[in-house]
Each structure stands twice: as structure tokens, then as C-alpha cells.
C-alpha positions in Angstrom: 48.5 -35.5 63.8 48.2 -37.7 60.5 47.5 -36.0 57.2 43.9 -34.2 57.3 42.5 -36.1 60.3 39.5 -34.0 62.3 39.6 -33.4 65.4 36.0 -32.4 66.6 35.6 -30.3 70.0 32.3 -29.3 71.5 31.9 -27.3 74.7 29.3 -27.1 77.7 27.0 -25.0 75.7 26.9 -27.6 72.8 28.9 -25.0 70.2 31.1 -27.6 68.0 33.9 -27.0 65.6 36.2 -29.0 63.6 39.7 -29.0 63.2 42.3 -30.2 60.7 45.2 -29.7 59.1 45.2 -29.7 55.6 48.0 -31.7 53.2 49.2 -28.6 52.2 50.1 -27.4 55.7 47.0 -25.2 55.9 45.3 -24.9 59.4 41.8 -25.3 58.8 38.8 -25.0 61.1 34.8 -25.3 60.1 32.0 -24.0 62.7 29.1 -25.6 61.4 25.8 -23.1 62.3 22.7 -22.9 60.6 23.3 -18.5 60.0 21.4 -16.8 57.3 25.5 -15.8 55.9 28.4 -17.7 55.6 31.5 -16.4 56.9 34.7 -17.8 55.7 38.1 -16.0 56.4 41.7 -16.8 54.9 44.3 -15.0 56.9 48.7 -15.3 57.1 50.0 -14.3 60.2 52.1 -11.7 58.5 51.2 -7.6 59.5 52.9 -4.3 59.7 55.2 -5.6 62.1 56.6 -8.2 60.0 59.6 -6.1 58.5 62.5 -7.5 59.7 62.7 -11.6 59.4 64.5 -14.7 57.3 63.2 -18.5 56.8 65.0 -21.1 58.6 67.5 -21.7 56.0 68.8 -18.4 55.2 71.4 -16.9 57.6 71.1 -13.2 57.9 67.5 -11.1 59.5 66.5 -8.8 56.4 64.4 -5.4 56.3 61.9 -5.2 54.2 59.8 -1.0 53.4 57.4 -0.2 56.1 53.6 -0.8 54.5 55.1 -4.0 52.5 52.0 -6.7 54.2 49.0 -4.1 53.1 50.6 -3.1 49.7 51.0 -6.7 49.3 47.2 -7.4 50.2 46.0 -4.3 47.8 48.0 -6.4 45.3 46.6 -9.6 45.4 43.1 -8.7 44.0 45.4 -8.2 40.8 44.9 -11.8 38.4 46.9 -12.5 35.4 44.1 -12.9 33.6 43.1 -9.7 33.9 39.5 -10.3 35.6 38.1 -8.7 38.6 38.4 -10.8 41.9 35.3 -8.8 43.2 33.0 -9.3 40.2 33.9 -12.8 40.7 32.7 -13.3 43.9 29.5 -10.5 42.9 28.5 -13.6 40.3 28.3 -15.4 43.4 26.1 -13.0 45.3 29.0 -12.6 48.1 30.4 -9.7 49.5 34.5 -9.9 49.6 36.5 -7.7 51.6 40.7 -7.4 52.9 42.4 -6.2 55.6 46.0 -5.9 57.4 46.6 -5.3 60.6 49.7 -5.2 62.8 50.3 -9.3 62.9 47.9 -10.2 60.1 46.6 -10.1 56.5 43.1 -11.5 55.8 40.7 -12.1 53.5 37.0 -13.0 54.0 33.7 -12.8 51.9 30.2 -13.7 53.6 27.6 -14.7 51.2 23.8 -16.3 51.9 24.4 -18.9 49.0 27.0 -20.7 46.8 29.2 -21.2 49.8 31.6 -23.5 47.7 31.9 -21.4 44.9 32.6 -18.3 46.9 35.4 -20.7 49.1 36.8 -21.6 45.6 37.5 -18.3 44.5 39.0 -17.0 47.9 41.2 -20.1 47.5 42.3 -19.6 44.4 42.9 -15.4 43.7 44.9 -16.0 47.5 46.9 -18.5 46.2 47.9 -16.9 42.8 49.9 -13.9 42.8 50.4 -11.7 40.5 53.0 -9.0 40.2 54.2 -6.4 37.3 56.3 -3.5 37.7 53.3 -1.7 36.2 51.1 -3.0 38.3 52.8 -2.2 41.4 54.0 1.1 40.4 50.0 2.4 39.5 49.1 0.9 43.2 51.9 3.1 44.2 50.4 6.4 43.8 46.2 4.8 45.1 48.2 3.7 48.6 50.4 6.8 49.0 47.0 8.7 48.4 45.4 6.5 51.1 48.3 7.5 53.2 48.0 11.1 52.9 44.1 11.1 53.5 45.0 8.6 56.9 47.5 11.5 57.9 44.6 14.3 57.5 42.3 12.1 59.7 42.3 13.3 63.2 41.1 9.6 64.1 43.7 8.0 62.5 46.5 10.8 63.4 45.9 10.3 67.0 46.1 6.8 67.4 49.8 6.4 64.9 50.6 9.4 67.4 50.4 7.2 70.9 51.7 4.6 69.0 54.9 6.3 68.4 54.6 8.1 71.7 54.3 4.5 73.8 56.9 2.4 71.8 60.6 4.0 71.0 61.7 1.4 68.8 59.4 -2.2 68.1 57.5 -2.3 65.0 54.1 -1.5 67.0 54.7 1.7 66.2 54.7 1.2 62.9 51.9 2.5 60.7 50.0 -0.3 58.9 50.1 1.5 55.2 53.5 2.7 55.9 54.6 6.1 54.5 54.8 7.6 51.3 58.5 7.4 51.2 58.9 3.8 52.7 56.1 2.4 49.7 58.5 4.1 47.0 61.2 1.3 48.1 58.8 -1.6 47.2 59.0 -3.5 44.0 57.6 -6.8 42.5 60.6 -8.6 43.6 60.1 -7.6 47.4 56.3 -8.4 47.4 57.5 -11.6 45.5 59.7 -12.2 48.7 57.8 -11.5 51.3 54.4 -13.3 50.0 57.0 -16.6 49.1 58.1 -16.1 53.0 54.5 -15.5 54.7 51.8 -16.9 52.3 53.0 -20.5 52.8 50.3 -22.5 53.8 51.7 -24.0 57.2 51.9 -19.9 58.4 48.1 -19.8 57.4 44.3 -20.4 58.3 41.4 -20.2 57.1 38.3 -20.6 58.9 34.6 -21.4 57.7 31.2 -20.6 59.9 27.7 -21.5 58.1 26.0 -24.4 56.4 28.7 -26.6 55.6 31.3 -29.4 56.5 34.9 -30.3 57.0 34.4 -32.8 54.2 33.2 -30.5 51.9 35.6 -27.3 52.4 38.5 -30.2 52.5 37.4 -31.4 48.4 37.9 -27.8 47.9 41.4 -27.3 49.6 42.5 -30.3 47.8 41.3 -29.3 44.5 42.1 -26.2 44.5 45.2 -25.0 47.0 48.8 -25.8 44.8 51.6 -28.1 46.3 54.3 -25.8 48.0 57.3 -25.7 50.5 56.4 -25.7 53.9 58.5 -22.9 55.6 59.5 -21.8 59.0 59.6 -17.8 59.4 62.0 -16.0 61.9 60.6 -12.9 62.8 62.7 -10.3 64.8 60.9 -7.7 66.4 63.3 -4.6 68.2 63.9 -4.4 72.1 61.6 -2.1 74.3 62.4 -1.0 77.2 58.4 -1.1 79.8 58.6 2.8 80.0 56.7 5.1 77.5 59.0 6.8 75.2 57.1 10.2 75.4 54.2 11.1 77.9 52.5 13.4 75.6 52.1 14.1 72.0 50.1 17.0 70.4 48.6 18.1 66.8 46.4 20.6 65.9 43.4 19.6 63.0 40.8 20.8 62.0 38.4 19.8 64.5 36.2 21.5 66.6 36.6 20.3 69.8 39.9 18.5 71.1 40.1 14.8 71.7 42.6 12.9 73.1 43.8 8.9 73.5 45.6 7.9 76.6 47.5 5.1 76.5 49.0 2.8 79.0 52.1 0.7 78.3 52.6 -3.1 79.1 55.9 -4.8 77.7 54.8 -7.5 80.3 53.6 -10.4 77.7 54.6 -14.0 77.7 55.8 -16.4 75.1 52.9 -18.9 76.8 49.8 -18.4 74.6 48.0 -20.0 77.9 49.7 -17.2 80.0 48.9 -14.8 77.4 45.1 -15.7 77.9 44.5 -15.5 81.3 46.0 -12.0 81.5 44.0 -11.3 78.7 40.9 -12.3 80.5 42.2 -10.5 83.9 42.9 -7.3 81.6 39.2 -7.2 79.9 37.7 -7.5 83.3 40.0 -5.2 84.7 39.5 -2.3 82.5 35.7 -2.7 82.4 36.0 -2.5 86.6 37.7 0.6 86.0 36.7 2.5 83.0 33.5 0.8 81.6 30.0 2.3 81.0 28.8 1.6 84.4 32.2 2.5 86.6 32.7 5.8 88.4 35.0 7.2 86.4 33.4 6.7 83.2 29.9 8.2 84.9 32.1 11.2 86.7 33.8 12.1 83.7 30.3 12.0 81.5 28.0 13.9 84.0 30.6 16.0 85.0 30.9 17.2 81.5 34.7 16.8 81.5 34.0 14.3 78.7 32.0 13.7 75.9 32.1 10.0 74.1 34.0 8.3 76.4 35.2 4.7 75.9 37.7 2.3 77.2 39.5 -0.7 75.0 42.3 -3.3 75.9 44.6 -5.2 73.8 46.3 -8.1 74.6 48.2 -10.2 72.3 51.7 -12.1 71.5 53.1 -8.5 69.9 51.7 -5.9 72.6 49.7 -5.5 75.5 48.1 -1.6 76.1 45.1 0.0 77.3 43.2 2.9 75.8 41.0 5.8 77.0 39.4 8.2 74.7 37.1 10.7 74.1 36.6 14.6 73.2 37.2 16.8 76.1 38.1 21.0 76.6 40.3 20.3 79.0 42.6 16.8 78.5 45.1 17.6 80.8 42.1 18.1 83.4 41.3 14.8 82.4 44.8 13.0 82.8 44.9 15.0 86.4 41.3 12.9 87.1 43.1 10.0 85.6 45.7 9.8 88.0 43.5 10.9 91.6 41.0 8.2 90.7 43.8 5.0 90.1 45.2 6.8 93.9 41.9 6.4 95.1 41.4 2.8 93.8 44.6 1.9 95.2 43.7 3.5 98.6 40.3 1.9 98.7 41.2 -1.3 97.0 39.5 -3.1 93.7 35.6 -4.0 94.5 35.2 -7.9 94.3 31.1 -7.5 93.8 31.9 -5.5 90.3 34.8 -7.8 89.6 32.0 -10.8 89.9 29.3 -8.5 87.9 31.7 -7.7 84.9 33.1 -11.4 85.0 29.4 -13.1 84.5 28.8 -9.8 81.8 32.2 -11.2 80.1 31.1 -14.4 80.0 28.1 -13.5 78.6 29.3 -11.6 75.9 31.3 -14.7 75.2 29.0 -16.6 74.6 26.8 -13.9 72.9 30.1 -14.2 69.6 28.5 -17.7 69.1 25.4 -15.9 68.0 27.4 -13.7 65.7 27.5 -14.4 61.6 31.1 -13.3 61.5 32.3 -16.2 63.9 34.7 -17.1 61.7 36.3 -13.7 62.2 36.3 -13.7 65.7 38.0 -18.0 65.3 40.6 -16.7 63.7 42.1 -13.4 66.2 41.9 -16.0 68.8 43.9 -18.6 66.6 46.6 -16.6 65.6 47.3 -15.4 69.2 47.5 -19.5 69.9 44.0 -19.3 71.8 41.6 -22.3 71.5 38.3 -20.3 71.3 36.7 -23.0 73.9 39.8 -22.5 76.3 39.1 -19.1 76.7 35.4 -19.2 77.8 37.3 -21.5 80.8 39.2 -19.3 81.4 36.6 -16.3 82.3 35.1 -18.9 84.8 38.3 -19.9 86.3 39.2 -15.7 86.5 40.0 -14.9 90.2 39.5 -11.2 92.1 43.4 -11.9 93.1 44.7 -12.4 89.7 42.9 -9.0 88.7 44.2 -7.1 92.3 48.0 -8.4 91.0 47.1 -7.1 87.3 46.1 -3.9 88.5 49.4 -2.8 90.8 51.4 -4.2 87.9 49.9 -2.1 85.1 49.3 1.1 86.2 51.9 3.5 87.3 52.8 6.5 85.8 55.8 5.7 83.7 54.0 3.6 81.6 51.3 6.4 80.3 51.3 8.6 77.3 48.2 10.8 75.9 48.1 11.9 72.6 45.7 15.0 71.6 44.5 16.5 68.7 43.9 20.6 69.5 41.4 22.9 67.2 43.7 24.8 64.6 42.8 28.1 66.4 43.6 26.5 70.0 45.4 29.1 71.8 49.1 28.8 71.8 50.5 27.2 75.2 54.1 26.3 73.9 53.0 22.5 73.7 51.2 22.2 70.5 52.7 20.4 67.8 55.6 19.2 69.7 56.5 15.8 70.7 56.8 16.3 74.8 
């Protein structure tokens, strides 16, 4: 497309947004809504898993310290001027905020007025950065700090845990803040590199819900985004073989009750992003059949006792495809056993098609219900950086089929491709298991 034409889309529902991309290389979309806050996110496609890549013109893949992508987003709050990027927006009455996750690094503020200012200053601090060997080495000790507090969090312990239970070897398994030892490799000249590499504006978006216009957040982008080098980043992300690398993984915390996260494994993802979000559908309907409120698993397990908090999430994306069961139980291997006779059951019985219709319209609904949401722009952009139009995807909940979630389920789950993680009391009796990797 020419230089800054809009493309406009509106669906059945009469939600519009606006597309365009920007002179600079940017990707930019506005959804125009008359919300009490604005919502505006600026986001790379660069995460934790990002460690090992080159641009198009160099020749050799490089590594790069675990942690680099959120040290580097701590980081850019820094200015050369020495002000601070938070009172900035504060003058502004909006509230700013950062975060990096495996495949991305964004940063939003929402605000009820001064929309432009607040855009002009995301703009700008994003675009400038700013690097000392004193500054990186006193965000040194803050992050490995973070790290150690993350690694005492029975939450947070878990879920790293699975991780590195499920994959052997790809960077999923890679902790987003890295460790303490791989943050004491990074220097000014690394984040240098890696923000030269990721924060160019053709591997960028940024995205704009509330009371404004393409016109207007365009004057901005022009005035206030610098000229720079479109690149092209190779990314190289290790082989994984489909089975889990460890079944079971245990800790002991000081908790009072033990809690566990069961994970199963799908190395099954396509390099279409239209492929990738149809399964993506099939697997949120699926695991809502299965595990959701109203299933009978998730009502066995609850007024059985068994369990207590139980919930069920999915993930399905370009860089991994899982699904998670958790909760707090006194018994998890009880559990897993439950696990396992209920999918036997389901596969002697066969799926229901009257809840696969039930949670579909429910899907749909929710859909639609994000429309309604002040942080729209939030939810644009995950859908954007997996290459999903956010329209598309509401087609493609009606056009799910019962067959294409039957196929889905024989696929996912067999037994090679789970691992549970637990956390155990400190003064859990001994069984030979705790604190090992099984």
C-alpha cells in the first residue's frame, strides 16, 4: 500500500477501525469509541524468546543474555535529560505502564484527557534511548532483586517450572527477567544492539482506542517519530521435539496447601497465521468443553473437594501452543490419575456437540463483549502480532465446526505430551520425589 493510505474496515456489528502504515514503517491502527479512557499501546515484537537472531544483512545468528528484552524495557524509562517519563505522563493525568512477555515488549498509558499529549510522550521516550554504563549497571542489582523475589514466589516458581518441564530446549522456557547470572552479561552496547535490531519501526505497532482519529494520531507520528532504517530481523528459535521433556517437577515453599499446574504440550503450530487461528478458536472451545466452569470435570473436581480454585487457560500463538490446569489440591497426583480416567472417558463416549454449540455462541459472545472493553487497544495488538485481523477472528468462531474440535481433541491429548509441576508445604512429608526434577 502507498505511503500512509487508511484502510477502514467495519464488521457486522458496526465496530470500525482504521489502518495504516506510517512513513516510517510503523503499523498503525486507531479504534475510534466514545470510552470514558483512552487506551493507546506501543509494542515491538521482540520478548524473552528473542535471544538468538541477526538482520538480513549480517551473516552469522548471534546470542544475546537471557532477560536482555525486559532489562531493555526497565531501561527505556531512563531520558538523557534526566526527567521522569512517569511524571511526564502524571502532568497529563495518564497512567503509563510496561511490560515484556515471551514475543513482545509494550508500552501503554490510558488517560480520560490530553490524548495527544499523552501519545506524544509515549512516542517520544520509546523512540529515544538512552544508555550509560551507570545506568545499566544500578538497574542491574533492582532486576536481579526482582528476580530473586520471582524465584520465592510459589506462583511464579511453578509456572517457570512447567515451562522448563514441557520444552527441553526452545526459548519458551526461558524466564522473561532472565537470571541473575545471565543479566550480569548485559551492557549498554548489547541493549544498544538489540533495541537498533527490534525497535525499528517496520517490527512495530502501536494501536489507539478512544476519542480520536487516524488524522490526528498520524500529525503526531510524523512530528514526532525520527527517520530510521527499516530492518528485517531473523530470529532462530531451537528444535523441539512434541514430547514433554519431564512429566513432573516438584518444589517445596512455604505454602500451606500444595498447588499444582498441569501442562499439556503442542509443538503442532503452523507458519499460516489463518491456520494458526482457527486452531486457536477450536482450542478455546475445546478446553472450555472440557475443563471450564460448567464441565464435569471442573464441577467433580470442586464438589468432590479434590480441588480448590480450579481454572483452565489455553495459549495459542506463532511461538507455542499449551494448555493449563491449575489449582490447590492435597492430593495432585489424585488429581492427574482423575485427569487421565476422565480424557478415557471422553474418548469412550465421544465430545458432546450440544456444549460444543453452547460454549461456541458463549465464545462469540465474549468476543464481542472485548469491544465493550477500555483496553481494546490491548487486546488489537495480541491479535496483531500473532498476524490476526481482530474482525477475522470473530468469523472464524462462527465458521468453528464440532469436527474440527473432535480432530483437535485426539491430536492434543495423549499422555506424552503432559507434565505437572507442584509446589509441596516445606514440612510435606518426604516421598523421595520432592525437589527433584522427575
Amino acid at each position: 500500500m502507498s505511503e500512509n493510505q487508511i484502510i477502514q474496515k467495519t464488521n457486522e456489528f458496526g465496530e470500525t477501525y482504521f489502518y495504516t502504515k506510517h512513513k516510517s514503517g510503523l503499523d498503525i491502527y486507531v479504534i475510534p469509541k466514545d470510552f470514558a479512557t483512552n487506551y493507546a499501546v506501543f509494542a515491538t515484537r521482540y520478548g524473552a524468546i528473542d535471544n538468538c537472531f541477526k538482520t538480513e544483512d549480517e551473516e552469522n545468528f548471534h546470542e544475546v543474555p537471557d532477560g536482555i528484552a525486559h532489562y531493555l524495557e526497565h531501561k527505556m524509562f531512563e531520558n538523557e535529560d534526566g526527567t521522569d517519563t512517569f511524571s511526564r505522563f502524571a502532568k497529563y493525568g495518564a497512567s503509563a505502564n510496561a511490560y515484556t512477555s515471551a514475543t513482545m515488549t509494550a508500552y501503554l498509558f490510558s488517560c480520560t484527557n490530553h490524548l495527544k499529549e499523552n501519545l506524544e510522550i509515549l512516542l517520544d521516550y520509546v523512540s529515544k534511548p538512552y544508555f550509560t554504563s551507570e545506568n545499566v549497571e544500578k538497574e542491574r542489582g533492582i532486576i536481579a532483586q526482582e528476580i530473586k523475589m520471582y524465584e520465592d514466589n510459589p506462583g511464579s516458581a511453578i509456572y517457570y517450572n512447567l515451562l522448563q518441564a514441557m520444552y527441553e530446549k526452545h526459548q519458551t522456557r526461558v524466564d522473561v527477567a532472565g537470571t541473575v547470572e545471565s543479566i550480569a552479561k548485559i551492557t549498554p552496547e548489547l541493549l544498544y544492539d538489540c533495541y537498533n535490531t527490534f525497535y525499528n519501526f517496520a517490527n512495530m505497532t502501536l494501536c489507539v482506542s478512544g476519542r480520536t482519529d487516524m488524522q490526528t494520531v498520524l500529525s503526531i507520528a510524523d512530528r514526532i517519530l525520527p527517520e530510521r532504517e527499516p530492518k528485517t530481523v531473523c530470529r532462530h528459535y531451537h528444535e523441539e521435539k512434541p514430547e514433554v521433556f519431564q512429566p513432573r517437577v516438584t518444589k517445596k515453599f512455604e505454602i500451606s496447601r500444595p498447588m499444582f499446574l498441569l501442562g499439556v504440550k503442542d509443538m503442532d503450530i503452523s507458519e499460516d497465521a489463518e491456520i494458526r487461528m482457527k486452531k486457536r478458536v477450536a482450542m478455546s472451545i475445546l478446553t472450555d468443553m472440557l475443563f471450564g466452569p460448567t464441565s464435569a470435570f471442573a464441577i467433580d473436581v470442586y464438589e468432590s473437594g479434590l480441588v480448590n480454585g480450579f481454572e483452565a487457560s489455553y495459549d495459542h500463538s506463532f511461538d507455542s501452543s499449551r494448555i493449563f490446569l491449575e489449582g490447590e489440591t492435597d492430593a495432585p497426583e489424585t488429581f492427574y490419575t482423575n485427569f487421565l480416567a476422565y480424557l478415557d472417558e471422553i474418548r469412550e463416549k465421544g465430545l458432546c456437540e450440544e456444549d460444543f454449540n453452547r460454549i461456541k455462541r458463549a465464545t462469540y459472545a465474549s468476543y464481542i463483549k472485548v469491544f465493550d472493553s477500555t483496553k481494546l487497544a490491548r487486546e488489537f495488538t495480541h491479535m496483531i502480532h500473532d498476524a490476526c485481523d481482530p474482525f477475522a477472528f470473530g468469523e472464524a468462531i462462527k465458521n468453528a465446526s464440532f469436527g474440527e474440535v473432535k480432530t483437535l481433541f485426539g491430536k492434543l491429548f495423549k499422555e506424552e505430551y503432559y507434565a505437572m509441576s507442584v509446589v509441596m508445604p516445606l514440612d510435606a512429608e518426604e516421598d523421595g520425589k520432592d525437589d527433584e526434577n522427575e
